[in-house]
Residue frames as qw, qx, qy, qz and C-alpha x, y, z in Angstrom:
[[0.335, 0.913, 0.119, 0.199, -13.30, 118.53, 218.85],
 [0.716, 0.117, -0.196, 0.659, -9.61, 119.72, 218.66],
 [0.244, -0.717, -0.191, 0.625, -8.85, 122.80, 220.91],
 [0.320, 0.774, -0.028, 0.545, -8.47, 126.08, 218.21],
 [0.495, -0.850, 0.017, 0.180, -5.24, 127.10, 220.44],
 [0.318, 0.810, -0.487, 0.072, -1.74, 128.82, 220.09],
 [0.920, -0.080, -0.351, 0.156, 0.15, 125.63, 220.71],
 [0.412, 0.178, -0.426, 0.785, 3.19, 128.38, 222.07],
 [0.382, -0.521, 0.213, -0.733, 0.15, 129.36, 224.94],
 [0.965, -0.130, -0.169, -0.155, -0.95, 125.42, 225.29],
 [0.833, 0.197, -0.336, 0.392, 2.59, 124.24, 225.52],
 [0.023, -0.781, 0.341, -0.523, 4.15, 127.04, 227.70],
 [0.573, -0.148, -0.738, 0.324, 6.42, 125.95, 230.35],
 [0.355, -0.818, -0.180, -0.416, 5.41, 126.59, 233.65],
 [0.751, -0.530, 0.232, 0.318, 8.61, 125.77, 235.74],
 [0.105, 0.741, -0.608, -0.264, 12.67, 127.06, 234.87],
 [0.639, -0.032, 0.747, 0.179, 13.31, 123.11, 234.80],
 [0.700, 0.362, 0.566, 0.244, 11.05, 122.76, 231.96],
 [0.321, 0.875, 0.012, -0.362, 12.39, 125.99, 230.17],
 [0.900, 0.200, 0.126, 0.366, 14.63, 125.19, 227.29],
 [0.165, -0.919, 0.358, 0.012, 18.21, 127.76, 228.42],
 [0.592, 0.450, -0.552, 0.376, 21.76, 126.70, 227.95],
 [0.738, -0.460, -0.451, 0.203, 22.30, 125.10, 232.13],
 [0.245, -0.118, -0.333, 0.903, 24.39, 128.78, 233.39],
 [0.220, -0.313, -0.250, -0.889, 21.35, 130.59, 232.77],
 [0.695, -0.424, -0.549, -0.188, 18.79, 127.85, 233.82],
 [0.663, 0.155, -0.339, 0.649, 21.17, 127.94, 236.68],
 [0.013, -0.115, 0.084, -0.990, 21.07, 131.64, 237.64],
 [0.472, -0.237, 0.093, -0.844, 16.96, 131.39, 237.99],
 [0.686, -0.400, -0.495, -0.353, 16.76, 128.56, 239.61],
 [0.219, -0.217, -0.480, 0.821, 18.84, 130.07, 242.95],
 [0.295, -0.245, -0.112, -0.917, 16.49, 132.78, 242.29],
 [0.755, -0.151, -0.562, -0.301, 13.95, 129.66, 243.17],
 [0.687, 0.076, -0.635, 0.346, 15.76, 128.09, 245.47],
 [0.258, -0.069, -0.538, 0.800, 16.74, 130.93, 247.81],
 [0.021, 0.778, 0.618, -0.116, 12.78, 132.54, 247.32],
 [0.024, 0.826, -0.081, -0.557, 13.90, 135.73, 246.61],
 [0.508, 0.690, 0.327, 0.398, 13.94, 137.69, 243.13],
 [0.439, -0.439, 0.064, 0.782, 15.59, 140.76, 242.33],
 [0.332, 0.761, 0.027, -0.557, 15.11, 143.62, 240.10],
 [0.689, 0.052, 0.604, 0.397, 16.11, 141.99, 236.58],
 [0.631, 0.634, -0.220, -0.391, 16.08, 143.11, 233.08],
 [0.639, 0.103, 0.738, 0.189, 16.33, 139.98, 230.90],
 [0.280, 0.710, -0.321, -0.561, 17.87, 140.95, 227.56],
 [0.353, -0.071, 0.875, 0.323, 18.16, 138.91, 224.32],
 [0.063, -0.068, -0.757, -0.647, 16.76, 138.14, 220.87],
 [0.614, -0.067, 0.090, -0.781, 13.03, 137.86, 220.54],
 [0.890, 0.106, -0.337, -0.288, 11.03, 134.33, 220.98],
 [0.417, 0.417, -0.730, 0.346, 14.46, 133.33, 223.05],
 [0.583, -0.286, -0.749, 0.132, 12.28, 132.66, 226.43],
 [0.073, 0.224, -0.321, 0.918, 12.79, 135.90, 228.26],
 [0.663, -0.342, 0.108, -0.657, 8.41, 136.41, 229.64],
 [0.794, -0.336, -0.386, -0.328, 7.94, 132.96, 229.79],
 [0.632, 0.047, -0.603, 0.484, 10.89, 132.52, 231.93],
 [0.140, -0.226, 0.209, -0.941, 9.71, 135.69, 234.10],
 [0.714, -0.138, -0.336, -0.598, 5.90, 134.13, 234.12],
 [0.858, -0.171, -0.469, 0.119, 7.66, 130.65, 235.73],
 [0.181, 0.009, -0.564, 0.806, 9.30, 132.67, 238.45],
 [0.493, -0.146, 0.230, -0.826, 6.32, 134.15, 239.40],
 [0.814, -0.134, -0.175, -0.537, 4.49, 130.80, 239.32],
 [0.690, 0.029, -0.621, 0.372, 7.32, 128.06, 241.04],
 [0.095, 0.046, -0.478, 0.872, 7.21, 131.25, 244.03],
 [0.140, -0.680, -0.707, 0.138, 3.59, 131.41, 244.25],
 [0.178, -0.327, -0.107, 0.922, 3.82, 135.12, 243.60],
 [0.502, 0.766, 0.331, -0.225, 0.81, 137.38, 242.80],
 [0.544, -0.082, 0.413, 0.726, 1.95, 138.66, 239.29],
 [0.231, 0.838, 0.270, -0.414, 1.18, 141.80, 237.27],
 [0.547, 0.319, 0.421, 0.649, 2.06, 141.78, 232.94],
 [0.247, 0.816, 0.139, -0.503, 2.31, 144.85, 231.66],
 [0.657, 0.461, 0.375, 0.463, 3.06, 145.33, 227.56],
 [0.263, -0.557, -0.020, 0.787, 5.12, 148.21, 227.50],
 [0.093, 0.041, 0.588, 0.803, 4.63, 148.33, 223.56],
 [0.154, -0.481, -0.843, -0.186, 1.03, 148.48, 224.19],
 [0.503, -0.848, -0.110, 0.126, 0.83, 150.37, 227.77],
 [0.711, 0.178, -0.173, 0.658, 3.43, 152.70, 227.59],
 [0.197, -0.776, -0.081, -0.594, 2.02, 156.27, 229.35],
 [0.180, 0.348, -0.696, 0.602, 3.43, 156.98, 232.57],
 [0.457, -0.072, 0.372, -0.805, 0.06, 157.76, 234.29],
 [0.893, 0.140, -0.346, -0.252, -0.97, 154.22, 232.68],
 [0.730, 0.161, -0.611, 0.260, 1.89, 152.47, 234.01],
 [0.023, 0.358, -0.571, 0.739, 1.79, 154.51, 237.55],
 [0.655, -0.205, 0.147, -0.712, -1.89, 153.71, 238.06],
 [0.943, -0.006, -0.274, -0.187, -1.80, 150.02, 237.38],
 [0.447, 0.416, -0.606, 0.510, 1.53, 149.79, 239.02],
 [0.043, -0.279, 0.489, -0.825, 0.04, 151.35, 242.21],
 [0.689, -0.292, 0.063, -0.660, -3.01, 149.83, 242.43],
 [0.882, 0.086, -0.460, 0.053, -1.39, 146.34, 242.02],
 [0.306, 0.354, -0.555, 0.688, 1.47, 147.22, 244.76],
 [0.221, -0.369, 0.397, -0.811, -1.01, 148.78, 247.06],
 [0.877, -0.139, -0.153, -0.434, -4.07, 145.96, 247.00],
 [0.553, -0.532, 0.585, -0.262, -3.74, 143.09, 249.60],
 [0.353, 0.398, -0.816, -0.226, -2.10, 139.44, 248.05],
 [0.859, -0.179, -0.294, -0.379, -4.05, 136.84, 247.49],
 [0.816, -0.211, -0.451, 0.294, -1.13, 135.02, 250.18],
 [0.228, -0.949, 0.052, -0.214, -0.29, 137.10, 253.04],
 [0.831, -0.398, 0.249, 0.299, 2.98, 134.87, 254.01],
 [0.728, 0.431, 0.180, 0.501, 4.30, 136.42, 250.80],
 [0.229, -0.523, 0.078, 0.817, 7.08, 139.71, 251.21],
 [0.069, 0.467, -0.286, -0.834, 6.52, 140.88, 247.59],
 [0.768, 0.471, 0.418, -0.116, 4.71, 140.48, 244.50],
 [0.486, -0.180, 0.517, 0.681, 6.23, 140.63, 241.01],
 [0.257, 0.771, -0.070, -0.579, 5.74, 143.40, 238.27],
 [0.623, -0.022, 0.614, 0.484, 6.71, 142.06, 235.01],
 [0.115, 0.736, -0.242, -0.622, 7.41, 145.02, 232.28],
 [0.728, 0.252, 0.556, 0.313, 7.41, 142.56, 229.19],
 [0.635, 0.475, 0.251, 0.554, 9.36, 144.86, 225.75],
 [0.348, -0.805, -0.084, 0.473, 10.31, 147.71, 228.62],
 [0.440, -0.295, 0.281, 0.800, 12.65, 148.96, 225.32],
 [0.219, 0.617, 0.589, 0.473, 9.80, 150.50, 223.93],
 [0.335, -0.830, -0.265, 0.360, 9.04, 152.55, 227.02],
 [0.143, 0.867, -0.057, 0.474, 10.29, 156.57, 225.77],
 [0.730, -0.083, -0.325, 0.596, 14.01, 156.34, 227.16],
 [0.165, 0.414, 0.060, 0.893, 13.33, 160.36, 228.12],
 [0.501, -0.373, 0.086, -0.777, 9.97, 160.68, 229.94],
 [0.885, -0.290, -0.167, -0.323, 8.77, 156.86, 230.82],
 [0.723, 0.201, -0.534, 0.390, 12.12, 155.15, 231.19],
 [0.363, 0.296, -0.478, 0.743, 12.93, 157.78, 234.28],
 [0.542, -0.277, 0.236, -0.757, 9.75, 157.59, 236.06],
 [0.899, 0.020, -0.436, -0.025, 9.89, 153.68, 235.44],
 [0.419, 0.170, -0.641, 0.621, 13.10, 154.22, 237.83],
 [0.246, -0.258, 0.449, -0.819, 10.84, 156.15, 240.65],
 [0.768, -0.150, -0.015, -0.622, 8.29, 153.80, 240.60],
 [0.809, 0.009, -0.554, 0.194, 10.75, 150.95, 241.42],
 [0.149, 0.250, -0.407, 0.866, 12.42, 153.23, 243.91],
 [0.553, -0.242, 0.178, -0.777, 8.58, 154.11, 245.41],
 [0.926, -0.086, -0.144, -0.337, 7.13, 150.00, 245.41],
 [0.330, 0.519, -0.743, 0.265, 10.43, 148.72, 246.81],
 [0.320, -0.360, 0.670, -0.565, 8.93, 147.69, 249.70],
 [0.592, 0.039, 0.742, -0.311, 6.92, 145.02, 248.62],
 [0.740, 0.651, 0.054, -0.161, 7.47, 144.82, 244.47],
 [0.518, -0.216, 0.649, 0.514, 10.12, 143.18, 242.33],
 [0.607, 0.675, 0.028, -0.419, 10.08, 144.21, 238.70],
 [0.649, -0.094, 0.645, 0.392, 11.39, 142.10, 235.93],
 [0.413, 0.723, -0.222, -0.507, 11.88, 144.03, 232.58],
 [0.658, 0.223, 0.540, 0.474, 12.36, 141.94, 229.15],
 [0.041, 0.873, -0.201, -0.442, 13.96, 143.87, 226.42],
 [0.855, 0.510, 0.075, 0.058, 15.21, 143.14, 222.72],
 [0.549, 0.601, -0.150, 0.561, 17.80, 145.67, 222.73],
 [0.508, -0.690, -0.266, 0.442, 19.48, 146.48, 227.25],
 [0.221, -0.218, -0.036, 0.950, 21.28, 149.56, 225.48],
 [0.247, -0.465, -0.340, -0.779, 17.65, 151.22, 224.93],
 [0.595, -0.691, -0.408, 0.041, 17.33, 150.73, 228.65],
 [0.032, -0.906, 0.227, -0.357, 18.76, 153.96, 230.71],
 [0.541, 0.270, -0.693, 0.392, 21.27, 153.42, 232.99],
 [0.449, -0.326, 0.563, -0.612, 19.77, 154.27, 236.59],
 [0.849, -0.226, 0.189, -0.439, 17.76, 151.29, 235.52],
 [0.794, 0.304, -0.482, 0.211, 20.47, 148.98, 234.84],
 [0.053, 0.561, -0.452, 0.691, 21.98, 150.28, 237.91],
 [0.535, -0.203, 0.468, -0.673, 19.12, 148.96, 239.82],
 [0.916, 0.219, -0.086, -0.326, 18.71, 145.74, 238.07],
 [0.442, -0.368, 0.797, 0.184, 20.43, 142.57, 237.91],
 [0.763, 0.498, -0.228, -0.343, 20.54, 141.81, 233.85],
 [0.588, 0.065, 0.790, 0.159, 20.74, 138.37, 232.42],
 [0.429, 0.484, -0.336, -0.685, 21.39, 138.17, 228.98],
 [0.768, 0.126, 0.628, -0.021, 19.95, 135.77, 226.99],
 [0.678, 0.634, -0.297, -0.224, 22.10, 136.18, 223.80],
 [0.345, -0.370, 0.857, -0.103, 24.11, 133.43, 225.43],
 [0.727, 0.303, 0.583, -0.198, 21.23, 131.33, 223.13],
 [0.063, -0.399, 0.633, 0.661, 22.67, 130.01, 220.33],
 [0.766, 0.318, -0.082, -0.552, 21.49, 129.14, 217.33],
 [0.777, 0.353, -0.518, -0.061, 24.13, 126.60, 216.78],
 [0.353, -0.436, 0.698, -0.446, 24.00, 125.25, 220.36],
 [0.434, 0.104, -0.820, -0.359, 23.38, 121.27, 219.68],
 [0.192, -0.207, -0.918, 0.279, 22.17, 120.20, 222.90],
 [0.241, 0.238, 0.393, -0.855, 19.65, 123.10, 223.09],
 [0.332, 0.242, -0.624, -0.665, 18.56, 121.88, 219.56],
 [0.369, -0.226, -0.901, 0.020, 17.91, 118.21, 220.73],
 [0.047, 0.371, 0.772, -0.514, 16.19, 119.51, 223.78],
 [0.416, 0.356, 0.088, -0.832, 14.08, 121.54, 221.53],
 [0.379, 0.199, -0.788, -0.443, 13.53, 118.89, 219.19],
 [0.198, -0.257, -0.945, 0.036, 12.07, 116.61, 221.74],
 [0.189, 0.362, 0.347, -0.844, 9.81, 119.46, 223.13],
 [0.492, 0.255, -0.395, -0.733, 8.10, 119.78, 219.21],
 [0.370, 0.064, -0.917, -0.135, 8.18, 115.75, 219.31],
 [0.043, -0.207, -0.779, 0.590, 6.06, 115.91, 222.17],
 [0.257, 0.402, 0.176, -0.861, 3.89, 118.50, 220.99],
 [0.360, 0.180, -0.672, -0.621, 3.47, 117.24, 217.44],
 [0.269, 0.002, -0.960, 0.071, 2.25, 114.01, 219.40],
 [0.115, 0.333, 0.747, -0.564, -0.08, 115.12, 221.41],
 [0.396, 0.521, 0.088, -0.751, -1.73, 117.11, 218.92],
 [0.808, 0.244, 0.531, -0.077, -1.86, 113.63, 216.86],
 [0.289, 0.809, -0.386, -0.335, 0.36, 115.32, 214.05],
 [0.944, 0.061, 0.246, 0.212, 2.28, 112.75, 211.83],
 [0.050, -0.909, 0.321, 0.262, 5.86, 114.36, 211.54],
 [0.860, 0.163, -0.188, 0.445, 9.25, 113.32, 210.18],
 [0.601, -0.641, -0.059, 0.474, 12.37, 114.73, 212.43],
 [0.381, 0.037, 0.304, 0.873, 13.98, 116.10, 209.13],
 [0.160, -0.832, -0.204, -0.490, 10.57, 119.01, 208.75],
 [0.472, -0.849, -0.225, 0.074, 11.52, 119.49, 212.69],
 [0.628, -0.131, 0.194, 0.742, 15.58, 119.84, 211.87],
 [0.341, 0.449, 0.262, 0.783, 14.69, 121.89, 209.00],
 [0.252, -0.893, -0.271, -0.257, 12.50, 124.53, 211.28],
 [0.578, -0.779, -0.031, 0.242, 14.79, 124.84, 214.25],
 [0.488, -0.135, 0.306, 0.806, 17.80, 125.58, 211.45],
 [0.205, 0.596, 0.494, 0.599, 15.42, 127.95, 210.23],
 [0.128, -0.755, -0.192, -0.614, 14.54, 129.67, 212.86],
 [0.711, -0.614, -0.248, 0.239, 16.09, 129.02, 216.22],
 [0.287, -0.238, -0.857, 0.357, 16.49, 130.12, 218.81],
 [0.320, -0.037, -0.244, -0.915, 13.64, 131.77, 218.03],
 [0.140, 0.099, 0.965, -0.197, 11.32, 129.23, 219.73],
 [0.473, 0.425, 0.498, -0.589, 8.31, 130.89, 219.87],
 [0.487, 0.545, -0.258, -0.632, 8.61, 131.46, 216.02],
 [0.025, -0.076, 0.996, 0.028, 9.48, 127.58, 216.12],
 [0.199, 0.330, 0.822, -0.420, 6.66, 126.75, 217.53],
 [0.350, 0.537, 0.038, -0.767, 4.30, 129.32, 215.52],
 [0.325, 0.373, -0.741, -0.453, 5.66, 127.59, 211.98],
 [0.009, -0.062, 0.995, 0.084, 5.59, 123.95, 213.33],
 [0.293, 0.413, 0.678, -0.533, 1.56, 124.59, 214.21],
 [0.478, 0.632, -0.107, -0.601, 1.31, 126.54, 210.95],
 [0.123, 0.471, -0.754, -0.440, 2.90, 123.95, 208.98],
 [0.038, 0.047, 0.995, -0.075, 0.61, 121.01, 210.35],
 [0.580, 0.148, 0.161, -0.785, -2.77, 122.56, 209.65],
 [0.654, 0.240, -0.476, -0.537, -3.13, 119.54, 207.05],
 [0.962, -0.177, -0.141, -0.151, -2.27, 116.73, 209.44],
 [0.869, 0.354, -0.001, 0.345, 0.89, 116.27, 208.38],
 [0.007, -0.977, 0.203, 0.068, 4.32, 117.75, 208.79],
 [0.807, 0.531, 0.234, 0.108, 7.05, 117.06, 205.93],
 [0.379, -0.577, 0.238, 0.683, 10.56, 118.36, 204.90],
 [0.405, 0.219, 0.484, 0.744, 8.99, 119.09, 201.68],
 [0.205, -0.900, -0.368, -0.109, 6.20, 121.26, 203.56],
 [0.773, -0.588, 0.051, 0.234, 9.42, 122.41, 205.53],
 [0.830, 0.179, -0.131, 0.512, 12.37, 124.06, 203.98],
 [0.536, -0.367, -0.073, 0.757, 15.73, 125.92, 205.41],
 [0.015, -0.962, -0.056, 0.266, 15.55, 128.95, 203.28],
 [0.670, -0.407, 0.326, 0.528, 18.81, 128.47, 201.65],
 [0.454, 0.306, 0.610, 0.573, 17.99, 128.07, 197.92],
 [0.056, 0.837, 0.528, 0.131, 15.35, 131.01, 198.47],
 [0.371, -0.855, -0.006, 0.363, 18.09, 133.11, 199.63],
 [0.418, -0.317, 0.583, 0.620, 20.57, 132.56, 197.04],
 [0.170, 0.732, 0.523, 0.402, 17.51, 133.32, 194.31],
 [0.174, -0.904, -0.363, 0.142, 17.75, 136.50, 196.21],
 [0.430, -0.617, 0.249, 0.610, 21.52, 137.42, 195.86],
 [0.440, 0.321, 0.617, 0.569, 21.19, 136.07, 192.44],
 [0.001, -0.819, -0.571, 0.062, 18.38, 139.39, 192.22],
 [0.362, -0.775, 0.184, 0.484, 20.99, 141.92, 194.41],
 [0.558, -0.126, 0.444, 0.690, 23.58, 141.01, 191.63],
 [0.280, 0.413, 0.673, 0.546, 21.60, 141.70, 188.56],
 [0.087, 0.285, 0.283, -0.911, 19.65, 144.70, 190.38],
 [0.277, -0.218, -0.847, -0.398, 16.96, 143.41, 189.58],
 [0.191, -0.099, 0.574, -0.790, 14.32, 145.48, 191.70],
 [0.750, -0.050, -0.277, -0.598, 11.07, 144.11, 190.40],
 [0.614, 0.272, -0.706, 0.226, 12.64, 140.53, 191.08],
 [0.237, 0.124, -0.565, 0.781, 13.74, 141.47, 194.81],
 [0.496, -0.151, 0.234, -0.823, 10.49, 143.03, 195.56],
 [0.824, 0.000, -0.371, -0.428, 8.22, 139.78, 194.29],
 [0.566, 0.031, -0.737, 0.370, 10.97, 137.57, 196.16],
 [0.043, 0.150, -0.568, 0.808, 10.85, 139.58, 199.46],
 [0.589, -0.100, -0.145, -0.789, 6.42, 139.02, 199.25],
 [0.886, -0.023, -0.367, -0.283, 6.55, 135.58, 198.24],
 [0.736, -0.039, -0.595, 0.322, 8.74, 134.77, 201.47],
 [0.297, -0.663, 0.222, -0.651, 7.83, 136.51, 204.34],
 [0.884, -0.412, -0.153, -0.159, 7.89, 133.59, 205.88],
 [0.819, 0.309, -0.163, 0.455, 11.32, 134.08, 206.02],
 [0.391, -0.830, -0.158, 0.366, 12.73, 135.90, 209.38],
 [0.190, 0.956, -0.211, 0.070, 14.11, 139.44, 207.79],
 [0.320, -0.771, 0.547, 0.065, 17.82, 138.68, 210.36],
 [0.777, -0.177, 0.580, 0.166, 18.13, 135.63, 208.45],
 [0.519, 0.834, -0.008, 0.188, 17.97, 137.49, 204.80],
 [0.024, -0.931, 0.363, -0.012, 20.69, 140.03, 206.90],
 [0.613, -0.467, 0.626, 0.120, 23.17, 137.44, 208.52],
 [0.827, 0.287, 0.429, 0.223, 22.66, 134.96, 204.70],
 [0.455, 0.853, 0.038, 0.254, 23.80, 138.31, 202.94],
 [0.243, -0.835, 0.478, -0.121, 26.90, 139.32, 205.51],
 [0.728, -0.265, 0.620, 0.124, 28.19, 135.68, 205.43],
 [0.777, 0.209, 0.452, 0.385, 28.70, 135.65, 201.60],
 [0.223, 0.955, -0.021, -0.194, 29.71, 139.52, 201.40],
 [0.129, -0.797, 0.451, 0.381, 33.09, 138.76, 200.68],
 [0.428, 0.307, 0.823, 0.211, 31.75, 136.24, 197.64],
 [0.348, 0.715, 0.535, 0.287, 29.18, 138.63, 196.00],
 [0.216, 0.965, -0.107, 0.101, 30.79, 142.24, 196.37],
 [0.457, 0.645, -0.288, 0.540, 33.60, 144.22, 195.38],
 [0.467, -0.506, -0.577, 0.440, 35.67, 144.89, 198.99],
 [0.099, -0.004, -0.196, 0.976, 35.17, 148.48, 199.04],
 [0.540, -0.340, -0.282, -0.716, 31.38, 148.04, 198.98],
 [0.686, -0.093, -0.687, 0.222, 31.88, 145.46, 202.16],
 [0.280, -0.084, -0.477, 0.829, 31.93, 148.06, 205.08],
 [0.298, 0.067, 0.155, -0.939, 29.11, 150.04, 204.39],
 [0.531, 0.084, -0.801, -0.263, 27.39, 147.25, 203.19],
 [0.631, -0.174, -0.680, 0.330, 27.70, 145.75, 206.58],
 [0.089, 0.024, 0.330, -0.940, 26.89, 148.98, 208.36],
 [0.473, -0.117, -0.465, -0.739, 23.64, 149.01, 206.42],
 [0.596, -0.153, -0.776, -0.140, 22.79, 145.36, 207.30],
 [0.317, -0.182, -0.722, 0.587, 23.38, 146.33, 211.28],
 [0.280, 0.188, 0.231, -0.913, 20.96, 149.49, 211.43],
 [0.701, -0.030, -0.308, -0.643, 18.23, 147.37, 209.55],
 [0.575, -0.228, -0.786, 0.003, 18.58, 144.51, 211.62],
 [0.121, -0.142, -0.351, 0.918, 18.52, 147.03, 214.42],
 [0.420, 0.065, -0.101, -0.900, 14.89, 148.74, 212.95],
 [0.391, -0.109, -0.883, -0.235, 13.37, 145.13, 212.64],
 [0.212, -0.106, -0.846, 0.477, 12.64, 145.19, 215.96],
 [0.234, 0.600, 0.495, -0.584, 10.31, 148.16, 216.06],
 [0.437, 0.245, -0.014, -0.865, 8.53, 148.74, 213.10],
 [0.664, 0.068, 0.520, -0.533, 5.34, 147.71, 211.96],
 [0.801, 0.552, -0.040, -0.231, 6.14, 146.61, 208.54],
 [0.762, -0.292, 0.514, 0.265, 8.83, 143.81, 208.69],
 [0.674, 0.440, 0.490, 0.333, 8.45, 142.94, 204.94],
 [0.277, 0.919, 0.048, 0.277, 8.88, 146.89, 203.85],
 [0.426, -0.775, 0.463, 0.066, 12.08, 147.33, 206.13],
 [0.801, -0.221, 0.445, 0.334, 13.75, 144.40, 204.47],
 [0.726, 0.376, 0.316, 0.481, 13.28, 145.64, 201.26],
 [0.163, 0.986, 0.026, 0.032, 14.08, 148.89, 201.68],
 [0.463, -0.580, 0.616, 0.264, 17.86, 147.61, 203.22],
 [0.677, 0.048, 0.599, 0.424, 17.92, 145.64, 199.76],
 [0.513, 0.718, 0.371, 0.288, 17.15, 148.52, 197.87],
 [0.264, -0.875, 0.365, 0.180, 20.07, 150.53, 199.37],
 [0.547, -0.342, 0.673, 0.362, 22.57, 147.60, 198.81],
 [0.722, 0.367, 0.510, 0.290, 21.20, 146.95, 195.58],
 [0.299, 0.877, 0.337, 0.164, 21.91, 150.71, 194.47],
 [0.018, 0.961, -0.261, -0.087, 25.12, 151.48, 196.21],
 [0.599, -0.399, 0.667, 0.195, 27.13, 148.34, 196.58],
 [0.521, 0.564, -0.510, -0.389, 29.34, 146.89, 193.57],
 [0.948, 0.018, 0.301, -0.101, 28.61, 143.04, 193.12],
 [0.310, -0.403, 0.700, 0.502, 31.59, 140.83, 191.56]]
């Protein structure tokens, strides 16, 4: 009987080796390895880009006890002090270890007013035997004392159009696909990772969704291009019925890749005085993606702005 698992929990790496990073990054946490000692971090960058699981494989190459916390989830102070403190204060399961590791996983949810600045005292108070590692979408929605006290690594250094990270992600899916007995072609795995890297996890999400039948196709499998350019075709004509029915019948379609397909051919489909604000627009909704709950309503509301102030050639 096949396992009913998230192939991106099955598959996680559990070493920096096997994480897939551009080699200064990889780099950077495996001294971290090397010399045994961690540091206060905040690890900033896109979503899906590697940021817990890397955090997860430091704590597990060091043999450190480890404590997740979902900030978007768990975000109360007296929530995060109590579990903070009881985890700090309780004896480790290795006593040869100096510290254990705190890991703060979407810390830019955390209320940059009331939690964010007791988050600083409660690094300041567990210093003596805690390391905290904060991941984060957006490091300027993290205060500065805690930058101050951290040593950030960004991980928008992951490109999307980084070839060798591609191949190594390519053979990672090839691997997976295989074990899970999947019959693939390499053009469905091209067409995902140009769809949606470096967005792994959301790689990884698709390639599992795509193979429910057995199978996984580049006609099961496409880029998103044509479906975007039905969409501008929409923008032009203001055409909101249109736009709405499109923006449903492709959610499968990441929202930043609508934004970025529509900023690369602004100076094709509008007038240039509708190009600046246009492009203001596109940054504060790719900016809101992050936190709210309704992906699909956020996009179209940014297309029903452009479609209503901007002048199309």
């Amino acid at each position: 009987m096949k396992e009913n698992l998230l192939w991106v929990e099955k598959y996680r790496p559990q070493t920096i080796e096997d994480c897939v990073l551009p080699s200064k990054l990889k780099t950077t946490f495996l001294e971290f390895v090397k010399n045994n000692d961690v540091p206060n971090i905040i690890l900033a960058g896109p979503a899906g880009t590697g940021k817990t699981t890397i955090a997860r494989a430091l704590a597990n190459e060091l043999g450190l006890d480890c404590l997740l916390i979902n900030a978007s989830e768990e975000s109360g102070i007296d929530i995060l002090r109590n579990k903070i403190k009881q985890f700090a204060s309780s004896m480790s399961l290795d006593m040869e270890k100096k510290y254990k590791l705190v890991i703060l996983d979407e810390a830019d949810y955390l209320n940059a007013q009331s939690t964010q600045p007791a988050l600083r005292g409660f690094i300041e108070e567990f210093s003596g035997n805690c390391r905290f590692v904060l991941t984060c979408n957006f490091k300027n929605r993290i205060i500065e004392p805690l930058h101050s006290r951290c040593t950030v690594i960004d991980f928008n250094e992951v490109k999307i159009n980084d070839p060798k990270l591609a191949a190594t992600f390519m053979k990672r899916l090839q691997f997976i696909l295989e074990d899970q007995k999947i019959e693939y072609s390499k053009q469905a795995i091209a067409n995902l990772i140009m769809k949606h890297a470096p967005d792994w996890r959301r790689v990884i999400n698709e390639c599992q969704r795509y193979s429910t039948s057995g199978t996984l196709t580049p006609e099961i499998v496409t880029t998103g291009e044509s479906e975007i350019n039905e969409l501008v075709k929409h923008l032009k004509e203001k055409d909101f019925r249109s736009m709405r029915s499109w923006a449903a019948a492709n959610s499968d379609i990441d929202s930043s890749i609508v934004f970025r397909r529509i900023y690369d051919t602004s100076y094709d489909i509008l007038e240039s005085q509708s190009i600046p604000p246009v492009i203001l627009l596109l940054a504060d909704y790719q900016y809101k993606a992050a936190f709210v709950a309704d992906r699909e309503l956020n996009l179209v509301a940014c297309l029903t702005e452009i479609m209503g102030t901007a002048q199309f050639k």
